[in-house]
C-alpha positions as CSV (number, residue, x, y, z in Angstrom):
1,X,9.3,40.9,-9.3
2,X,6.4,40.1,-11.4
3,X,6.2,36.3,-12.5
4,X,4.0,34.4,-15.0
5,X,1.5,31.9,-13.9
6,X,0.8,28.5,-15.8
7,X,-2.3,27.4,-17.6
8,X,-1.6,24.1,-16.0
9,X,-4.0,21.0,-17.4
10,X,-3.9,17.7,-15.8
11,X,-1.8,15.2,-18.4
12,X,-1.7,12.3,-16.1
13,X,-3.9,10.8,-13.2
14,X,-3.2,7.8,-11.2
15,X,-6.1,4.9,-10.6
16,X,-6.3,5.9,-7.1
17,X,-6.1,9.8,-8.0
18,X,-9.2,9.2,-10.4
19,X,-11.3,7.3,-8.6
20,X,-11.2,9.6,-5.8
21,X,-12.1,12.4,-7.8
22,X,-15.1,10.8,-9.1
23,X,-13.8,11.9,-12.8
24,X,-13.3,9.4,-15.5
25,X,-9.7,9.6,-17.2
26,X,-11.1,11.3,-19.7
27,X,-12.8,14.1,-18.1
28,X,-9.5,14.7,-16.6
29,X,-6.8,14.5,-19.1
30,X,-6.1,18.0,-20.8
31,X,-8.7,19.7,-18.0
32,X,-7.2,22.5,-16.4
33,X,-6.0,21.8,-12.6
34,X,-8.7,23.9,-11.3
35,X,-11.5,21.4,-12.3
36,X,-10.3,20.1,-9.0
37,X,-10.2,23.6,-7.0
38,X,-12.3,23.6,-3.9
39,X,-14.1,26.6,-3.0
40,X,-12.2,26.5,0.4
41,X,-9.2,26.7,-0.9
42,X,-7.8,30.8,-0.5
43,X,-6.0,32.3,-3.6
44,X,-3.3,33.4,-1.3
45,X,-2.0,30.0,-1.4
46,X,-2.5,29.1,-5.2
47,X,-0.4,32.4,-5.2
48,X,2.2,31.5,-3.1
49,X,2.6,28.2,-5.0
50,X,2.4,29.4,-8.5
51,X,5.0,32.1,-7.7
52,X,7.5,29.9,-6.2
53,X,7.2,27.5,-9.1
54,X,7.7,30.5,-11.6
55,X,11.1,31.2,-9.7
56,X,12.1,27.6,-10.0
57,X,11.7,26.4,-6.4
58,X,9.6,23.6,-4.9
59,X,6.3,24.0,-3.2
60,X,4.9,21.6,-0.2
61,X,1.0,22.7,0.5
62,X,-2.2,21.6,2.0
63,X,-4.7,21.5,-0.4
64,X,-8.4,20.5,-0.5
65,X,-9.4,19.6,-3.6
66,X,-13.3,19.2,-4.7
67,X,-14.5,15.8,-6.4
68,X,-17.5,15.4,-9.5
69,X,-19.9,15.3,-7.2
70,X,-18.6,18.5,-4.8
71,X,-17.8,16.4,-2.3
72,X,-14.0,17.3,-0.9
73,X,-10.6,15.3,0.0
74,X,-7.4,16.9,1.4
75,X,-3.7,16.0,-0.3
76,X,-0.2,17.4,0.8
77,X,0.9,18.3,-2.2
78,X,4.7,18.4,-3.4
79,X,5.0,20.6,-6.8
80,X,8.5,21.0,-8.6
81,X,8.7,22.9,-11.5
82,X,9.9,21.3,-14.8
83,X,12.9,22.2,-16.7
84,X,14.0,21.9,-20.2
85,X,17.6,21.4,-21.5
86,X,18.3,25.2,-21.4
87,X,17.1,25.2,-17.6
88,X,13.8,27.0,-18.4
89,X,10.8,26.0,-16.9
90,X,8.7,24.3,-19.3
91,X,5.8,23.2,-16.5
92,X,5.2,21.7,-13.6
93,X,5.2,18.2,-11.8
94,X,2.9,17.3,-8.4
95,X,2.7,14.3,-6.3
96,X,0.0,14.6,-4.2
97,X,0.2,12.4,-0.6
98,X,-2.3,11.8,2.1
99,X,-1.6,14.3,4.5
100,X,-1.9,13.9,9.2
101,X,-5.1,14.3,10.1
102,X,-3.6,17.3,13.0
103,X,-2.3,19.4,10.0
104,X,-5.7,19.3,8.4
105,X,-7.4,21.1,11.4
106,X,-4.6,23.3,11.8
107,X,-4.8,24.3,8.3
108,X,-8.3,24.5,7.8
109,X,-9.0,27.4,10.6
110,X,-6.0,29.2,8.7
111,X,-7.8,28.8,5.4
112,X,-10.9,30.1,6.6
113,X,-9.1,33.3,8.0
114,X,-7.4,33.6,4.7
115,X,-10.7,33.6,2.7
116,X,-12.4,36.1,5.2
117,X,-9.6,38.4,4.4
118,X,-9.7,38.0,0.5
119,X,-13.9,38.5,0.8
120,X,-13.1,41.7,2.1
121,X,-9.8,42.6,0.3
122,X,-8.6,40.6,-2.1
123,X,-5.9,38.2,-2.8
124,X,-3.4,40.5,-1.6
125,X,-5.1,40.9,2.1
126,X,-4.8,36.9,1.9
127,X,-1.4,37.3,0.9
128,X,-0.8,39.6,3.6
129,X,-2.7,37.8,6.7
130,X,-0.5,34.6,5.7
131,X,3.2,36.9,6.1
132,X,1.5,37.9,8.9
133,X,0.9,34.7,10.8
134,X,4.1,33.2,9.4
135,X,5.7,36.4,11.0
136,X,4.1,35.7,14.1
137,X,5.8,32.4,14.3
138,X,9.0,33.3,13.5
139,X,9.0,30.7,10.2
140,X,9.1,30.6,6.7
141,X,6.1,28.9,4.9
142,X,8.1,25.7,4.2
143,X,9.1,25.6,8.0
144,X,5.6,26.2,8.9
145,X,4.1,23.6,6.7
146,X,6.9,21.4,7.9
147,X,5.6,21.7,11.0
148,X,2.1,20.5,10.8
């Protein structure tokens, strides 16, 4: 099944949200979300997420976001798609959390094998390598993430 993908843009940011990212409020509001993407962070997973969104369901991710002045911070994200009165989705909503320190290093050496794969093959080797080591574990991704 092929699924859209949102042109997302940032409509709301917390003090401590933009103070961390070294934007102003206005360098933020109406930016699209990727202002924020880190080079570190594999496709695979923006893939992952934006497809689950498009078929309604939740997301919970790692995700390592890059500041102004390309320095970095971590979040465990939560994003929940939006619906309107007719039950389409009309967006998305994402509360971002500070995530345990242990799930960072787990997910960090996972990232970097992700990213090795897409240099070579694209996002669909990264997409691949991650079914492949959630395979290997016998889990799902949310059970995996779960269990960091």
């Amino acid at each position: 099944m092929e699924v859209g993908y949102f042109s997302g843009k940032i409509t709301y940011g917390n003090e401590l949200f933009i103070r961390i990212s070294g934007y102003a409020e206005q360098e933020l509001l109406g930016s699209p979300h990727n202002i924020l993407r880190h080079q570190d962070m594999p496709s695979s997973v923006f893939k992952l997420l934006w497809t689950n969104i498009a078929l309604g369901k939740e997301v919970f991710a790692y995700v390592k976001n890059r500041t102004k002045n390309n320095d970095y911070y971590w979040v465990y994200a939560h994003v929940t798609p939006s619906f309107n009165s007719n039950g389409q989705i009309i967006g998305y909503h994402s509360v971002r959390r500070k995530p345990k320190g242990g799930a960072i290093t787990a997910i960090e050496d996972i990232y970097r094998h992700l990213l090795s794969s897409e240099k070579s093959g694209g996002v669909n080797a990264g997409t691949k390598m991650l079914e492949d080591i959630l395979k290997k574990g016998g889990e799902n991704y949310d059970e995996f993430i779960f269990s960091l």
